[in-house]
C-alpha positions in Angstrom: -27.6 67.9 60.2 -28.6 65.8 63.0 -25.4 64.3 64.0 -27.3 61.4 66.7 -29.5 60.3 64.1 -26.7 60.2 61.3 -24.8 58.5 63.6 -27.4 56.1 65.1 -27.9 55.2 61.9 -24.4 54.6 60.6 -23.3 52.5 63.0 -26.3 50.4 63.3 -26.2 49.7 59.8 -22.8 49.3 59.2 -23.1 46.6 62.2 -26.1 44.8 60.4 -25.2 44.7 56.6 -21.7 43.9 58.6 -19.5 44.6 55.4 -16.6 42.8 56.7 -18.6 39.5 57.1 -20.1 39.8 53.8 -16.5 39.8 51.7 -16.3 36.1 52.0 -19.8 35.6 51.1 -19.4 38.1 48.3 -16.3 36.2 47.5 -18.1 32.4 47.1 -21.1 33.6 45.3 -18.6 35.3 42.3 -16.2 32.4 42.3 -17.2 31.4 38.4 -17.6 35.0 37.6 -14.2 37.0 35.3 -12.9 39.8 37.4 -15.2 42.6 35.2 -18.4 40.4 35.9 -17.3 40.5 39.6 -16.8 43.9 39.7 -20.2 44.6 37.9 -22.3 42.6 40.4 -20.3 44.1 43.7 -21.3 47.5 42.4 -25.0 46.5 41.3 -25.3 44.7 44.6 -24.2 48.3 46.2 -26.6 50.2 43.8 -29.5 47.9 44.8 -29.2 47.2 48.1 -28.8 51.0 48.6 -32.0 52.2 46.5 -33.8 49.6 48.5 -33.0 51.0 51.9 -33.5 54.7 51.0 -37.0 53.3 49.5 -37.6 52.0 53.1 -36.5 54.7 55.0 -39.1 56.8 52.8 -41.5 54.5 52.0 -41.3 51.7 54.0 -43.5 52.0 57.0 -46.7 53.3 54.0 -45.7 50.1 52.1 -45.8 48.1 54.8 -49.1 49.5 56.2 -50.9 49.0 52.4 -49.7 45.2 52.1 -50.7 44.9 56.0 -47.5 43.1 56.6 -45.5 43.5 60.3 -41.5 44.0 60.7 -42.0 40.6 62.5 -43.5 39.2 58.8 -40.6 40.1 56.8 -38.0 39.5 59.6 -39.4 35.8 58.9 -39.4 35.8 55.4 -35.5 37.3 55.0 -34.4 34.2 57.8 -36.5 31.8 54.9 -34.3 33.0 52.0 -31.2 32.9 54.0 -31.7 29.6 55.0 -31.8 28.5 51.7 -29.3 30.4 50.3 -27.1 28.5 53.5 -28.5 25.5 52.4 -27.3 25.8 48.9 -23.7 26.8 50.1 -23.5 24.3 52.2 -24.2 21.7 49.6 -21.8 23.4 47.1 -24.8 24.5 44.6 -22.8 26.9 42.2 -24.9 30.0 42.5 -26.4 31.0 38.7 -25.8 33.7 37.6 -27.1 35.6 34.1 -30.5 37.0 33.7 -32.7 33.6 34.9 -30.4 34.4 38.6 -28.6 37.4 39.1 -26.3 37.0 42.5 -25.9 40.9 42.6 -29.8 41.2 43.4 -30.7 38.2 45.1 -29.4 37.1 47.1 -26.3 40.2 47.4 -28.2 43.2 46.8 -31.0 41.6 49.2 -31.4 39.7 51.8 -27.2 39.9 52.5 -26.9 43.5 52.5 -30.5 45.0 52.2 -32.2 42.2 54.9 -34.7 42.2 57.0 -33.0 44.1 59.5 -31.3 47.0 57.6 -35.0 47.8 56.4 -36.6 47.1 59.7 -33.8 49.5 60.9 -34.1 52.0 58.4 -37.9 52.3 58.9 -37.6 52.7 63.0 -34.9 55.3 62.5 -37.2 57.3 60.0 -39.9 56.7 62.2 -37.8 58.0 65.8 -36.7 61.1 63.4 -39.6 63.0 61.9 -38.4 66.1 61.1 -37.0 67.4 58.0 -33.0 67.6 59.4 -33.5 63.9 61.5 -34.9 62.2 57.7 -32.0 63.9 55.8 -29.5 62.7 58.7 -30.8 58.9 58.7 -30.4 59.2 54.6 -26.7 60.6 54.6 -26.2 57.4 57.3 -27.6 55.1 54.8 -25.6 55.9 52.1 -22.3 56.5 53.9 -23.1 52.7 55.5 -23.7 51.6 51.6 -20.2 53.2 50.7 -18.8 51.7 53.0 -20.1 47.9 51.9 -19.4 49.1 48.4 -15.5 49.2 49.4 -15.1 46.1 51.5 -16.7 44.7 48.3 -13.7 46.0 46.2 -11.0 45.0 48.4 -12.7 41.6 48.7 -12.6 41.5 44.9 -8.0 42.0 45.2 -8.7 39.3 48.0 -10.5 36.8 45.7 -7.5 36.9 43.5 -5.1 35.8 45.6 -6.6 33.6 47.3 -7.2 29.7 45.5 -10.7 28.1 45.2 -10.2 25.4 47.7 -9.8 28.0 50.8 -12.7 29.9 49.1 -15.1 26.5 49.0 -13.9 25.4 51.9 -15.1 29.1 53.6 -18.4 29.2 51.5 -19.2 26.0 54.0 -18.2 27.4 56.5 -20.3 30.2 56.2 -23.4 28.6 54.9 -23.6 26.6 58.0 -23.2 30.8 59.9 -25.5 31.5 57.3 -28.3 29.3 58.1 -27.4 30.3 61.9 -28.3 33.7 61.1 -32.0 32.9 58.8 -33.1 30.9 61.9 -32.7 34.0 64.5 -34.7 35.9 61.9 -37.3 33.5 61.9 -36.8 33.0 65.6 -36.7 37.1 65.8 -39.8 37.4 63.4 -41.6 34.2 65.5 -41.1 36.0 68.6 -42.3 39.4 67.3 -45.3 37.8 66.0 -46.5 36.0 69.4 -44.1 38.0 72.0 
């Protein structure tokens, strides 16, 4: 075990997908959901946003290469969707939910806790770590950073019972307007990657 390159990527995920700023988020977007349905999407969104990572740290930089699309590209196209999810929470859109729009895949599972950033990341790490021991070590940091979302996303779920819906609409504003803060330094990010 490579304990830099587990550790590297630990931390730097654990400080992207930032699991304690996504309870509240979590919290907002399962408002209208029973207690098992909000249980069920915190774990899909886990699931999810966990294979899609690993499938980046393999497979992202070949996937990448075959559609011809930069880091920079999909740095911008995260900041898009995270704009308009912002937009939508700052406007009080109930989020569907069901099979026409599941909010444990889009937007949980991805761009919240599998963005731009935690696949851009996992890529770079795969890449700076070539060898058989560094690839296993950035995988066991993934999934130990995934865990680690998985449980803020069960505590968040005891939270969300205690606490009443105005508080929780009145943070879902809140963070939509952080939200939309954070999908414009993507673009910005992506922009500046693109002609910097």
């Amino acid at each position: 075990m490579n304990w830099t390159a587990f550790g590297e990527t630990f931390v730097t995920l654990l400080v992207i997908m930032d699991p304690i700023g996504l309870a509240p988020v979590y919290i907002s977007l399962t408002a209208r959901m029973s207690v098992h349905e909000r249980r069920r999407a915190g774990l899909r969104a886990t699931v999810a946003a966990g294979l899609l990572v690993l499938g980046f740290a393999v497979f992202g930089e070949v996937i990448l290469r075959y559609l011809n699309v930069s880091i920079a590209s999909l740095s911008i196209a995260g900041g898009l969707l995270l704009l308009l999810l912002a937009l939508e929470m700052l406007r009080g859109v109930d989020f569907p939910a069901g099979p026409s729009g599941d909010v444990a895949l889009v937007p949980l599972a991805s761009p919240l806790v599998a963005g731009p950033g935690a696949i851009a990341t996992a890529i770079v790490l795969s890449r700076q770590h070539p060898s058989t021991e560094g690839r296993v070590s950035v995988l066991v940091g993934i999934l130990c950073a995934i865990a680690v979302v998985g449980l803020s996303l069960v505590a968040a779920e005891g939270l969300a019972r205690v606490v009443p819906d105005v508080v929780i609409n009145f943070v879902t504003r809140v963070l939509g307007l952080l939200l939309a803060a954070i999908g414009m330094e993507l673009i910005l990010r992506g922009i500046h990657g693109s002609f910097g």
